[in-house]
TIRO-2110 file (N, C-alpha, C; in Angstrom, 1 decimal):
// TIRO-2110
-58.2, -64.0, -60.9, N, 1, A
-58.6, -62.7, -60.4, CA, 1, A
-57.5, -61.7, -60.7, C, 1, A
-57.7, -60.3, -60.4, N, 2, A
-57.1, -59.2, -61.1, CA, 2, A
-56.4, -58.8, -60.0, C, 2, A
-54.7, -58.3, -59.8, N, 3, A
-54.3, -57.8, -58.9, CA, 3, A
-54.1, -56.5, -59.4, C, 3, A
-53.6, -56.4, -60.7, N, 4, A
-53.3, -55.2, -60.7, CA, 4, A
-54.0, -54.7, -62.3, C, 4, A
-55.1, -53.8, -62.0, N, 5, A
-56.1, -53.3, -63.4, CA, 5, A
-55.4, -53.6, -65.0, C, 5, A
-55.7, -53.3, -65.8, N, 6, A
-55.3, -52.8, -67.0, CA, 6, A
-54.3, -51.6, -67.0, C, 6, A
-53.4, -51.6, -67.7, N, 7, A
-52.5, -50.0, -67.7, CA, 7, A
-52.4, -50.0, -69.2, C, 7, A
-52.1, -48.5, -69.4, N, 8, A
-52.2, -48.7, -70.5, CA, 8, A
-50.7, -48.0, -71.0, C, 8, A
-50.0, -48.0, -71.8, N, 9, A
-48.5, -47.5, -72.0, CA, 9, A
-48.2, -47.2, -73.3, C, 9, A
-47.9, -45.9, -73.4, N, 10, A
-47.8, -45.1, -74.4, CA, 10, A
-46.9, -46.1, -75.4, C, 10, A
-46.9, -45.9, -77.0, N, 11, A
-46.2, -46.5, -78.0, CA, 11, A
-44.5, -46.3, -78.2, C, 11, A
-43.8, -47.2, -78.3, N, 12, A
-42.5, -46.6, -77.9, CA, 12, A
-41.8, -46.3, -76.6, C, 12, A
-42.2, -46.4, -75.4, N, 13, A
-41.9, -45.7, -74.2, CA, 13, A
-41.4, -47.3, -73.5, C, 13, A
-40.6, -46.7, -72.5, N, 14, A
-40.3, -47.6, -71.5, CA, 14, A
-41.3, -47.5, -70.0, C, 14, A
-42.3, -48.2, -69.9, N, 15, A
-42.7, -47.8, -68.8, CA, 15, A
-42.2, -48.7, -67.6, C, 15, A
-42.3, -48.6, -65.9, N, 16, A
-42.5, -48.7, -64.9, CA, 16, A
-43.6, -49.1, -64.2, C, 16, A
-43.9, -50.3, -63.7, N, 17, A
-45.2, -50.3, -62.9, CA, 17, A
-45.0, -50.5, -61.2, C, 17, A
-45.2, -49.5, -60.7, N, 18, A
-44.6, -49.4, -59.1, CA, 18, A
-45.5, -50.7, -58.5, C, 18, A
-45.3, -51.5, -57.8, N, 19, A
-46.2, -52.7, -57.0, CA, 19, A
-45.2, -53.4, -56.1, C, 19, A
-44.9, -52.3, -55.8, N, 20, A
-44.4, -52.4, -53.7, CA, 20, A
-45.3, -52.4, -53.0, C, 20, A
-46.2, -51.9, -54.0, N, 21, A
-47.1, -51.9, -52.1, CA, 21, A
-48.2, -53.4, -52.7, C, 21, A
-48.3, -54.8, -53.6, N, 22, A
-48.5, -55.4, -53.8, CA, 22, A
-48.2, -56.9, -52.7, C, 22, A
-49.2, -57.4, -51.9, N, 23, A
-48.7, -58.4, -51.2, CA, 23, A
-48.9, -59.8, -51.8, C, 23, A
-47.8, -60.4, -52.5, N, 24, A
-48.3, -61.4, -53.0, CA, 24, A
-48.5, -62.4, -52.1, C, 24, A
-49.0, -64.0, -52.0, N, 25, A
-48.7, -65.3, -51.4, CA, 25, A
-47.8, -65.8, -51.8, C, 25, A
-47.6, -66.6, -50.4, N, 26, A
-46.3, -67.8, -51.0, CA, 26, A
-47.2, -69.0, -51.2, C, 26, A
-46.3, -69.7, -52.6, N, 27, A
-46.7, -71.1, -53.6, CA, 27, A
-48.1, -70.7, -54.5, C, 27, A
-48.6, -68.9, -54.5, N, 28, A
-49.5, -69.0, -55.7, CA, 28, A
-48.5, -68.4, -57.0, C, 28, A
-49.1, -68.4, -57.9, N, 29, A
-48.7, -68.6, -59.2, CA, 29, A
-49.3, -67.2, -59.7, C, 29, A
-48.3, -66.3, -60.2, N, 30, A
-48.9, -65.1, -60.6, CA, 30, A
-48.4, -64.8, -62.2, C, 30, A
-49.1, -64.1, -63.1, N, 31, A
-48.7, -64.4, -64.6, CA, 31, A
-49.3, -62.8, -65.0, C, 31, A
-49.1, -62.3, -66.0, N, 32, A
-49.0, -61.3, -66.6, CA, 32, A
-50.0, -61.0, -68.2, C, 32, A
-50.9, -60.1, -68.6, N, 33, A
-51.3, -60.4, -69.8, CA, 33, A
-51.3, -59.2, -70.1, C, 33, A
-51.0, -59.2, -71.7, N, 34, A
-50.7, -58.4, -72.4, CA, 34, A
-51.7, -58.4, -73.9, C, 34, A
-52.2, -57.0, -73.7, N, 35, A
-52.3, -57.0, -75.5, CA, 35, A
-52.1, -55.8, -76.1, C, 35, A
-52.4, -55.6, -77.4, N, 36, A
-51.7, -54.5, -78.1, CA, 36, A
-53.4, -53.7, -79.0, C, 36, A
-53.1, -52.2, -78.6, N, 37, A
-54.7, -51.9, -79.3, CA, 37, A
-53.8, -50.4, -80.2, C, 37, A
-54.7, -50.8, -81.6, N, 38, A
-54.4, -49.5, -82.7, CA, 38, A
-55.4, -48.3, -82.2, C, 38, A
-54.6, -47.4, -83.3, N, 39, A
-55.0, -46.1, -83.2, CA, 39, A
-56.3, -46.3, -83.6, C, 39, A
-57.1, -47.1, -84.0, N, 40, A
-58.7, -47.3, -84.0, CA, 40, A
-59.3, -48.0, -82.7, C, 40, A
-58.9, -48.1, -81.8, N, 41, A
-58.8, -49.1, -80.8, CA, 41, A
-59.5, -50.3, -80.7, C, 41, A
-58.8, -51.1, -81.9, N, 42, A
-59.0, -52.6, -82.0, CA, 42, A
-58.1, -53.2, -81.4, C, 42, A
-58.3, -54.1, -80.6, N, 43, A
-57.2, -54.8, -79.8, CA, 43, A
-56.5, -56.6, -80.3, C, 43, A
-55.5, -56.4, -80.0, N, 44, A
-55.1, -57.9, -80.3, CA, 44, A
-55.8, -58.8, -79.0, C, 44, A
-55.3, -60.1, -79.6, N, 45, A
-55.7, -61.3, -78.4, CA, 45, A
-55.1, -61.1, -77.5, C, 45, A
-55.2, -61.5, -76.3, N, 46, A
-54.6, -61.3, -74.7, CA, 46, A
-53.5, -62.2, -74.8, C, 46, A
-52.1, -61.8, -74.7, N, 47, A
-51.3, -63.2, -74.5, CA, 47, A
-50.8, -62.9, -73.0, C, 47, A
-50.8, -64.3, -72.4, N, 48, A
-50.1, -63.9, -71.1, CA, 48, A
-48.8, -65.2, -71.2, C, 48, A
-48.1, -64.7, -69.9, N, 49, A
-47.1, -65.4, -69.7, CA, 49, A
-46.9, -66.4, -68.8, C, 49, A
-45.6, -67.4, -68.7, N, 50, A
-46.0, -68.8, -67.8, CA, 50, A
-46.1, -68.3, -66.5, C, 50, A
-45.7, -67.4, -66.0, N, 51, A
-45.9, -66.9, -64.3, CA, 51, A
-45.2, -67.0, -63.6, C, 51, A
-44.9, -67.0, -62.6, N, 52, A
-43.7, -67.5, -61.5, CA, 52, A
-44.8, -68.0, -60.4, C, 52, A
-44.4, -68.8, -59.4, N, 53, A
-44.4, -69.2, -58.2, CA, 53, A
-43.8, -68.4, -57.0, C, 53, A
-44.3, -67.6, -56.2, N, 54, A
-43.9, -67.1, -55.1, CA, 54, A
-43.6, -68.1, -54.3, C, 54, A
-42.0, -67.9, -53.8, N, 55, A
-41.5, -69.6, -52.7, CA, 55, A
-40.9, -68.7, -52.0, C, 55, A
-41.5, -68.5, -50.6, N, 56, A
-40.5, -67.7, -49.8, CA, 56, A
-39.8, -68.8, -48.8, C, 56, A
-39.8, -69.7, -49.1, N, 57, A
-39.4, -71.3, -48.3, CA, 57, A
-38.1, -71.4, -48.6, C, 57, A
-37.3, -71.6, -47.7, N, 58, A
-35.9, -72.6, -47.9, CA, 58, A
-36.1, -73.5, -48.4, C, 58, A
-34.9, -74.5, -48.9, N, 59, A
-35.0, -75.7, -49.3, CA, 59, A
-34.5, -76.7, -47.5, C, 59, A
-35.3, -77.2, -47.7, N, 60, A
-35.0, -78.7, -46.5, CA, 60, A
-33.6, -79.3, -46.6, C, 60, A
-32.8, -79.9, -45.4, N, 61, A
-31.7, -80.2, -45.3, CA, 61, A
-31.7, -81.8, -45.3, C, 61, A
-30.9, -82.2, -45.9, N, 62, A
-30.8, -83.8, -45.9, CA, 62, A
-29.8, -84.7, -45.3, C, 62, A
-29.1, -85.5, -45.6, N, 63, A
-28.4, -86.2, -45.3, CA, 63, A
-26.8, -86.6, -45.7, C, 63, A
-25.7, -86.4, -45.5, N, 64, A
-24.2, -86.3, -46.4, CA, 64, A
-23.7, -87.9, -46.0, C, 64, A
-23.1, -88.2, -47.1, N, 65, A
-22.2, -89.1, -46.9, CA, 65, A
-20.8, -89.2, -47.5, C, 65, A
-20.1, -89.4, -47.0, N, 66, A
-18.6, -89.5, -47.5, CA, 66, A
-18.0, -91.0, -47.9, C, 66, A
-18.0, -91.3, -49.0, N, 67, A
-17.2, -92.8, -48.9, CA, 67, A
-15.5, -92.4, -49.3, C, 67, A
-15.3, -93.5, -49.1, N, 68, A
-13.3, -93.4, -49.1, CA, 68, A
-13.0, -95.0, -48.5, C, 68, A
-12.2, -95.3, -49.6, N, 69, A
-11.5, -96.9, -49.5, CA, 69, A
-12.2, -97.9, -49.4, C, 69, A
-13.6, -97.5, -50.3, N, 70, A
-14.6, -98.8, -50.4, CA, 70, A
-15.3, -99.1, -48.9, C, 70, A
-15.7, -97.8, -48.4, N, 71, A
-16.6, -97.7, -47.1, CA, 71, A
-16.8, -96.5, -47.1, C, 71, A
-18.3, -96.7, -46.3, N, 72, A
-19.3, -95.6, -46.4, CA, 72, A
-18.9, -94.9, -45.0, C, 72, A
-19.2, -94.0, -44.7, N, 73, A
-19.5, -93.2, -43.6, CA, 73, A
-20.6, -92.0, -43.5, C, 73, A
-21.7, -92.8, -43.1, N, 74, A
-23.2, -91.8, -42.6, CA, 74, A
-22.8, -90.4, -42.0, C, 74, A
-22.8, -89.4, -42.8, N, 75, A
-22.4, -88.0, -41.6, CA, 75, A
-24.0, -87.7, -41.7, C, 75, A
-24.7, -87.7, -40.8, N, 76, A
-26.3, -87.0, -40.6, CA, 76, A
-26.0, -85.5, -40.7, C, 76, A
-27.4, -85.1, -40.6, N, 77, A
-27.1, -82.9, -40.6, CA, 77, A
-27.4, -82.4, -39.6, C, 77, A
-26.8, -81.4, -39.2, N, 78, A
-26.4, -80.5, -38.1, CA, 78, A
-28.0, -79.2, -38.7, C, 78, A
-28.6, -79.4, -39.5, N, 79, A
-29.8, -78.4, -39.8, CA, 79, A
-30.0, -77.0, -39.3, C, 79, A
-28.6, -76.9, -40.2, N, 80, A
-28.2, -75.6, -40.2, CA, 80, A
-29.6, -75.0, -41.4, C, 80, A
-29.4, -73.2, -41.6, N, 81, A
-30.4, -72.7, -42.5, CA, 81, A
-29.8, -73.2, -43.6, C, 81, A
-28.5, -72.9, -44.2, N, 82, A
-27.7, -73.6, -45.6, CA, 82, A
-27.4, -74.8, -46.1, C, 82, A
-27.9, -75.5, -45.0, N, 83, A
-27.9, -76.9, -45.3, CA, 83, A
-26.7, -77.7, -44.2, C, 83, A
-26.8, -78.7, -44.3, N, 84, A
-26.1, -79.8, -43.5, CA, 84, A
-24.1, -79.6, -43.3, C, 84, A
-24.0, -79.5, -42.3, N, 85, A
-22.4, -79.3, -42.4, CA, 85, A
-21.9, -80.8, -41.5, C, 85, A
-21.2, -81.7, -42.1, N, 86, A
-20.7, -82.8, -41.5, CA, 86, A
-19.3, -82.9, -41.5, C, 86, A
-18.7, -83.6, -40.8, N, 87, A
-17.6, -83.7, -40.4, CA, 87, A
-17.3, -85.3, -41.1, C, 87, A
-15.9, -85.0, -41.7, N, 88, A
-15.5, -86.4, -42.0, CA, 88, A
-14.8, -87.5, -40.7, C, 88, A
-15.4, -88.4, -40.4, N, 89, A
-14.4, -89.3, -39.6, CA, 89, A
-13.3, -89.9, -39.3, C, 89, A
-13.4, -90.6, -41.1, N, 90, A
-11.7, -91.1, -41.1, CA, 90, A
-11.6, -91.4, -42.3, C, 90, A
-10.6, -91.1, -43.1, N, 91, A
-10.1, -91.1, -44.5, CA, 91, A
-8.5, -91.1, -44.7, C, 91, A
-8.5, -92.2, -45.8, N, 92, A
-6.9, -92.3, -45.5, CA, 92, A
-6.3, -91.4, -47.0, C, 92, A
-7.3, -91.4, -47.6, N, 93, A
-6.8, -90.6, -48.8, CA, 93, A
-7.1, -88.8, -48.9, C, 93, A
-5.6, -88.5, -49.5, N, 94, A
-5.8, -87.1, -49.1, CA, 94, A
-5.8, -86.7, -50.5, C, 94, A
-6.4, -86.8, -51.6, N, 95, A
-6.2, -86.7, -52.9, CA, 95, A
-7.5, -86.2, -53.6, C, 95, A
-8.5, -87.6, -53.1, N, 96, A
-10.2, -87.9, -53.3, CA, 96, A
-11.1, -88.4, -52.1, C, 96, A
-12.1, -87.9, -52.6, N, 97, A
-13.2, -88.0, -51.8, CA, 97, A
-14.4, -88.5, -52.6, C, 97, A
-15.5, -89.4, -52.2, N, 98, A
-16.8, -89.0, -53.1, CA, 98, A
-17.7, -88.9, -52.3, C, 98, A
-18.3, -88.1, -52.5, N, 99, A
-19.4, -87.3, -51.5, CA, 99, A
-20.5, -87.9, -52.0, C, 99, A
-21.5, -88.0, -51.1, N, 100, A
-23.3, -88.0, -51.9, CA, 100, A
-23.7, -87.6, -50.7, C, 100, A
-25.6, -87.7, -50.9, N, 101, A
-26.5, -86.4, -50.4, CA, 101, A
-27.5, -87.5, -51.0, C, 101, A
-28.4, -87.5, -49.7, N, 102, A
-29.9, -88.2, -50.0, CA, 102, A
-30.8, -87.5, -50.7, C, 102, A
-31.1, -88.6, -51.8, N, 103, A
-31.9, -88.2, -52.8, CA, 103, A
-33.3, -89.2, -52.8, C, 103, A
-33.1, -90.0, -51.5, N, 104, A
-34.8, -91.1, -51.1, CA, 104, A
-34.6, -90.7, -49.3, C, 104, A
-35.7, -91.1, -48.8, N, 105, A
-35.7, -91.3, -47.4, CA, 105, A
-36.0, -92.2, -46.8, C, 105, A
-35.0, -93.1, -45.8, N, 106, A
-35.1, -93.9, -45.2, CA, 106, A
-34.8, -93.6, -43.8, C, 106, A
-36.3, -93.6, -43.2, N, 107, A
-36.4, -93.1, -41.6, CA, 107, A
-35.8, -94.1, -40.7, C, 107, A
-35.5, -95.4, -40.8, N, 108, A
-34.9, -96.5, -39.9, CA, 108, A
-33.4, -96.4, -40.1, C, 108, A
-33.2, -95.8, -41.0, N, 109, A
-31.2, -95.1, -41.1, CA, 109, A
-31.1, -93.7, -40.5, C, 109, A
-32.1, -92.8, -40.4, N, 110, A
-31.9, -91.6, -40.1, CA, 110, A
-31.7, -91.1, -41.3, C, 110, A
-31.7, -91.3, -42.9, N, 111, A
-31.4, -91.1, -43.9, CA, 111, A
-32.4, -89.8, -44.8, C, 111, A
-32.5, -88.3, -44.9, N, 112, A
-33.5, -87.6, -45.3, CA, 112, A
-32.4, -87.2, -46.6, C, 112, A
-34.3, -86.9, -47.4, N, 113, A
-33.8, -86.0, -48.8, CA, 113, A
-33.3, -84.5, -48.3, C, 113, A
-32.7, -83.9, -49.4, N, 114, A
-32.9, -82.6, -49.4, CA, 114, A
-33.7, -82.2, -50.4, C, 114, A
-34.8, -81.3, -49.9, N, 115, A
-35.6, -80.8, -50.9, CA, 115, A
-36.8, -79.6, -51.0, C, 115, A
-37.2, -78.9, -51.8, N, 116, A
-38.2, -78.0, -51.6, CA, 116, A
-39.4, -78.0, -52.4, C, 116, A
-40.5, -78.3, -52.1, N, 117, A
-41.7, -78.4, -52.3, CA, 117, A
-42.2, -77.8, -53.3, C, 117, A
-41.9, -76.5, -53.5, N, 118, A
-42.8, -75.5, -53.8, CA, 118, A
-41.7, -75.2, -55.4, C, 118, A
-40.6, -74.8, -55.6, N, 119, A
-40.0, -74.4, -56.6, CA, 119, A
-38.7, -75.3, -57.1, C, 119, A
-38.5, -76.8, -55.9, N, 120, A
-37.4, -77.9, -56.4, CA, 120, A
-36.4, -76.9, -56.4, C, 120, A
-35.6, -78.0, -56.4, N, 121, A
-33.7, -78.0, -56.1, CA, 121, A
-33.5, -77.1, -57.7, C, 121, A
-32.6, -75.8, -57.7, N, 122, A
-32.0, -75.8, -59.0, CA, 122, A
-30.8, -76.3, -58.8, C, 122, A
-30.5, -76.3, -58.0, N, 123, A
-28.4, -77.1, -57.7, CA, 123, A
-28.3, -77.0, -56.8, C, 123, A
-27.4, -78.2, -56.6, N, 124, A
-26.3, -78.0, -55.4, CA, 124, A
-25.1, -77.4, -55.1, C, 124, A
-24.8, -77.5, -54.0, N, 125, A
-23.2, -76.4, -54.1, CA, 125, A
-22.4, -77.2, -53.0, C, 125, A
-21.0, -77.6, -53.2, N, 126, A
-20.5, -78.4, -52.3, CA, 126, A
-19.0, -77.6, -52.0, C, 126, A
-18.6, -78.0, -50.4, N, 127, A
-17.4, -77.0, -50.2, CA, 127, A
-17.1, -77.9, -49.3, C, 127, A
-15.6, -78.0, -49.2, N, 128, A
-14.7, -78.5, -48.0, CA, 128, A
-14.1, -77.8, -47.7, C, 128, A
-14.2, -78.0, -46.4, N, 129, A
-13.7, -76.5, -45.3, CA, 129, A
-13.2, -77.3, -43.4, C, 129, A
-12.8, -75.9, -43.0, N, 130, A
-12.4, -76.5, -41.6, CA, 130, A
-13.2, -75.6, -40.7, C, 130, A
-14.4, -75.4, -41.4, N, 131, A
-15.3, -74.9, -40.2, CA, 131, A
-17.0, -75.6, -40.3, C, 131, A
-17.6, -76.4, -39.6, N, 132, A
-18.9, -76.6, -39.8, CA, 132, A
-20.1, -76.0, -40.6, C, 132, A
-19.9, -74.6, -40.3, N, 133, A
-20.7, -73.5, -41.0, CA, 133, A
-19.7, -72.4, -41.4, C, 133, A
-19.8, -72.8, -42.7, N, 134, A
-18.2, -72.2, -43.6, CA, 134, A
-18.5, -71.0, -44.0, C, 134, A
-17.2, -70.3, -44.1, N, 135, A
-17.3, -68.7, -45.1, CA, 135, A
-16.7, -68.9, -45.7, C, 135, A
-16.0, -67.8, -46.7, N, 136, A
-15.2, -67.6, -47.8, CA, 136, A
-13.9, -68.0, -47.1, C, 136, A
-13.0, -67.8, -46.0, N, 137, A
-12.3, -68.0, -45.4, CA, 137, A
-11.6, -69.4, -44.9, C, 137, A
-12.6, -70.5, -44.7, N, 138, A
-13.1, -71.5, -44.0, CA, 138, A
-13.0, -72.7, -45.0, C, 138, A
-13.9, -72.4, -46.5, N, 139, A
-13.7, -73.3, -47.1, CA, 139, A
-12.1, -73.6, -48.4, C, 139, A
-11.3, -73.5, -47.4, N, 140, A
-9.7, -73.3, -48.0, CA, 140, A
-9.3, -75.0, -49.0, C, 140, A
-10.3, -75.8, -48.1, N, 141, A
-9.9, -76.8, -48.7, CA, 141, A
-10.6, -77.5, -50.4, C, 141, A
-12.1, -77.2, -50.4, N, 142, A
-12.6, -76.1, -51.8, CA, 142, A
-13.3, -75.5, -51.3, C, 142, A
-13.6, -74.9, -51.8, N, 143, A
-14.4, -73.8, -52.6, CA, 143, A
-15.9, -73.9, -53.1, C, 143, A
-17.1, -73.3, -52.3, N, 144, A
-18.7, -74.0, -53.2, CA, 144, A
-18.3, -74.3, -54.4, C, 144, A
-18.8, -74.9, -55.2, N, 145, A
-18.8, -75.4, -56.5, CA, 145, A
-20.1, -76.2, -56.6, C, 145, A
-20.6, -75.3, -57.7, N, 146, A
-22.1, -75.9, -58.1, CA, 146, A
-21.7, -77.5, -58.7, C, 146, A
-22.7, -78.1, -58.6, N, 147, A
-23.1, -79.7, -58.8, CA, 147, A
-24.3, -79.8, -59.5, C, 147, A
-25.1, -78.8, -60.3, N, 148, A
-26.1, -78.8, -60.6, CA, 148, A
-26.7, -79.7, -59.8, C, 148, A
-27.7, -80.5, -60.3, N, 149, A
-28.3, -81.4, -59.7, CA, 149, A
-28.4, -82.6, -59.8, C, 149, A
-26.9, -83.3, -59.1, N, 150, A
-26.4, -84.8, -59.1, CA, 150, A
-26.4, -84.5, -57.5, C, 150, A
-26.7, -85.5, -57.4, N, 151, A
-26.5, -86.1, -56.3, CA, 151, A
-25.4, -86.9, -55.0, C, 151, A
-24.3, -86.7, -56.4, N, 152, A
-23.1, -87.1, -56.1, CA, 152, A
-21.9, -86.8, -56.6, C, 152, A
-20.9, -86.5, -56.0, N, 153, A
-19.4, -86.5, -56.5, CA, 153, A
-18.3, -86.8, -56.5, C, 153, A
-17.7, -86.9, -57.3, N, 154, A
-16.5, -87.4, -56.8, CA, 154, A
-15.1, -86.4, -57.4, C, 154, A
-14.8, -86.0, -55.7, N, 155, A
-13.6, -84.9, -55.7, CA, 155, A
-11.8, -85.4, -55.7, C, 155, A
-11.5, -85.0, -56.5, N, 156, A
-10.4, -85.3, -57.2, CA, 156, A
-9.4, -84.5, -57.2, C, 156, A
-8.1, -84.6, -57.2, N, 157, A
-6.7, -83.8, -56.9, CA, 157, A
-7.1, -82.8, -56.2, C, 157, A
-7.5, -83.2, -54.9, N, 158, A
-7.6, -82.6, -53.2, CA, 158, A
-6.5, -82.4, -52.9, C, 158, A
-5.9, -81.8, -51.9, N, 159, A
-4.5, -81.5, -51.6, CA, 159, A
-4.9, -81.6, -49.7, C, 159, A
-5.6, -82.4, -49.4, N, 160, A
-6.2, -82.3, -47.4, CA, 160, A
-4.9, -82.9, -47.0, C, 160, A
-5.1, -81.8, -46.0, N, 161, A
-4.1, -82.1, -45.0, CA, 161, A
-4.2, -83.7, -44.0, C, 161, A
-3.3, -84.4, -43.4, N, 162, A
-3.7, -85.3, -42.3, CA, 162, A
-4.1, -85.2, -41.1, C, 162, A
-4.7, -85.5, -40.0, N, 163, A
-4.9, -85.3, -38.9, CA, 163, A
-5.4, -83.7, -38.6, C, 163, A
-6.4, -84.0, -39.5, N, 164, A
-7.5, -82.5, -39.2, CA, 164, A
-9.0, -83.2, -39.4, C, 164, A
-9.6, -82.2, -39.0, N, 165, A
-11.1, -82.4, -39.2, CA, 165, A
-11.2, -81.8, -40.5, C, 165, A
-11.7, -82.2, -41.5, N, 166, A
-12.3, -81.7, -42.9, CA, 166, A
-14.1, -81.6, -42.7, C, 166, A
-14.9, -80.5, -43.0, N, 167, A
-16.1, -80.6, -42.9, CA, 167, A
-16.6, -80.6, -44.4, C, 167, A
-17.3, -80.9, -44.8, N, 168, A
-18.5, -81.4, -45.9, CA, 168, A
-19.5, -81.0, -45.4, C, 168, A
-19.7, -79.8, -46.4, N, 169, A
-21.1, -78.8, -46.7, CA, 169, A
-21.4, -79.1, -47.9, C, 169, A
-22.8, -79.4, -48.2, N, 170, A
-24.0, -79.1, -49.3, CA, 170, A
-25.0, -78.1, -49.2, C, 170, A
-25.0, -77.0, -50.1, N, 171, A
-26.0, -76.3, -50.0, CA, 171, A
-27.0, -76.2, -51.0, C, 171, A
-28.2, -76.0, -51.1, N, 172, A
-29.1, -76.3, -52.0, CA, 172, A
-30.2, -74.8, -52.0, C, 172, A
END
């Protein structure tokens, strides 16, 4: 179906097509066609383009784990809007960490993916901080840092302090 007519745009020009007042849906698929007509007005073939996906959805929050000294530690999520903010329990190394983030779901662990339906994960972003729901401020210990989309990492020449709470955020 047609949302927005035919236009037609002078040769050479840069045009503008105002469609603010256009209400699209979220998860349909909208695409663009184009063709070209001469001064006889013979027209080329219609090409259109792949389209986008309207996703006005968050992505879903999942599950963090922290291992350190050859043991796991389940941190579940606090489902926050940015994703899961957990707290480390106990770690004797202040150097490295390896983090992961559920990538299956196992409901008898409490174990969820993170994910979105409609447009999927482009990356993740991971930050150690001393606040559950971090700012620029907060995450002193790092810094977001994209992870494209692994599932896991492992953080290296850490400088963490002892006898603090460290929190582990993923955001997706």
């Amino acid at each position: 179906f047609t949302i927005v007519p035919w236009t037609t745009i002078p040769y050479n020009l840069t045009f503008d097509i105002d469609m603010s007042s256009l209400i699209l849906q979220n998860g349909m698929k909208y695409r663009v066609a184009v063709t070209a007509r001469n001064a006889a007005y013979l027209e080329s073939i219609i090409i259109f383009t792949d389209g986008i996906i309207i996703d006005t959805t968050a992505p879903y929050v999942g599950s963090v784990f922290v291992q350190s000294d050859g043991k796991t530690n389940g941190l579940t999520n606090t489902a926050s809007l940015v994703g899961p903010a957990s707290k480390i329990t106990m770690q004797a190394s202040t150097s490295s960490m390896l983090v992961s983030w559920a990538d299956y779901i196992d409901e008898d662990e409490d174990e969820f993916i993170f994910g979105d339906d409609q447009s999927g994960i482009g990356f993740f972003e991971i930050a150690l901080g001393s606040e559950a729901y971090p700012s620029e401020l907060s995450t002193s210990y790092l810094p977001f840092t994209d992870q494209g989309t692994n599932t896991q990492v492992l953080l290296t020449s850490l400088n963490l302090p002892t006898n603090t709470i460290i929190h582990v955020t993923v955001l997706c």
